[in-house]
C-alpha positions as CSV (number, residue, x, y, z in Angstrom):
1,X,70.5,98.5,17.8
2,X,71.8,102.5,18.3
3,X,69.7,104.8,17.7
4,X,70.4,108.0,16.9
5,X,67.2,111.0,16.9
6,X,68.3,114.6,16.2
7,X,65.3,117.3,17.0
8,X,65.5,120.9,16.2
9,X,65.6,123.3,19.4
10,X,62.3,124.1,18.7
11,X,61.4,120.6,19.0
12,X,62.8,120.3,21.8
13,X,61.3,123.7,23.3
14,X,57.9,122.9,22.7
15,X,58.5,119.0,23.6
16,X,59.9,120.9,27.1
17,X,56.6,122.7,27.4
18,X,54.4,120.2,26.7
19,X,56.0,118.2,29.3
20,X,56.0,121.1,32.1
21,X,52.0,121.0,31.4
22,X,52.3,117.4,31.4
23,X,53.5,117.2,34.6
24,X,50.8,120.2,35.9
25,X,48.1,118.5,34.8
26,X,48.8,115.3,36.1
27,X,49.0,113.1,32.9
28,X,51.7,110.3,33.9
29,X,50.9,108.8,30.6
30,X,52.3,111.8,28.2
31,X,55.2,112.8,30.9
32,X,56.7,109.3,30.3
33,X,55.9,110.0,26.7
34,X,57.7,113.3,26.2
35,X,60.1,112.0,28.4
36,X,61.1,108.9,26.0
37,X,61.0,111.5,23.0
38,X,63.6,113.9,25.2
39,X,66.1,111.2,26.3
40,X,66.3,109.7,22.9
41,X,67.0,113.1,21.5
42,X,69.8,113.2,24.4
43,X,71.2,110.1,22.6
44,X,70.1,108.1,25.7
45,X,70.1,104.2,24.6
46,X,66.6,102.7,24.0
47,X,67.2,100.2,26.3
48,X,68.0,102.7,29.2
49,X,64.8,104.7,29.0
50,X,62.6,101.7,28.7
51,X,63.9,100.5,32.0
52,X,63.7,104.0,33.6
53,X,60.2,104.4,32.5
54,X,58.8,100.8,33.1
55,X,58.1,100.2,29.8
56,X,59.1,97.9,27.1
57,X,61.7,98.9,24.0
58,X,59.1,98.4,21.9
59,X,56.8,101.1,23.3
60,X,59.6,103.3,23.1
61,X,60.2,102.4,19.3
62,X,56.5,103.1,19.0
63,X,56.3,106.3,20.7
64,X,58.9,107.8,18.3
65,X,57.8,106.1,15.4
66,X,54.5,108.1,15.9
67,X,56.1,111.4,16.8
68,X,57.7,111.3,13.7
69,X,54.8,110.4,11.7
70,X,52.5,112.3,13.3
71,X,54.1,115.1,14.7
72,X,52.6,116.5,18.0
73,X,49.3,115.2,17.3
74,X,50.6,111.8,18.6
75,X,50.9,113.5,22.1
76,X,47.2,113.7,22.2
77,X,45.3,110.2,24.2
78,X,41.8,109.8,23.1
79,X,39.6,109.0,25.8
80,X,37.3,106.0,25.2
81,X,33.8,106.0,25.4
């Protein structure tokens, strides 16, 4: 299946940021994250970034699914008790 994801340059900007903290901070979990939601917007096939990244299509699917739902908010992990 193509997908095709189209973010606004402010999107993108913050999704940039977030990433650069990402990465400072030493989260691998939300760099891969961002970094699904960035190559997607770069019209990078699914299947592509889920080999890059280690992870399956379906994560990939998720991840955005959840950005678009959610927003920014979906960028946050809870940490378990």
């Amino acid at each position: 299946m193509n997908l095709s994801i189209h973010f606004r340059n402010g999107t993108v900007k913050t999704l940039t940021r977030r990433l650069e903290e990402a990465y400072r901070w030493g989260n691998a979990r939300l760099v891969r994250r961002i970094t699904a939601l960035l190559d997607l917007a770069q019209n990078i096939p699914v299947v592509t970034i889920a080999q890059r990244l280690c992870i399956s299509e379906t994560t990939v699917y998720r991840w955005l699914s959840a950005f678009l739902l959610n927003g920014y908010a979906s960028l946050v992990y809870r940490t378990s008790p």
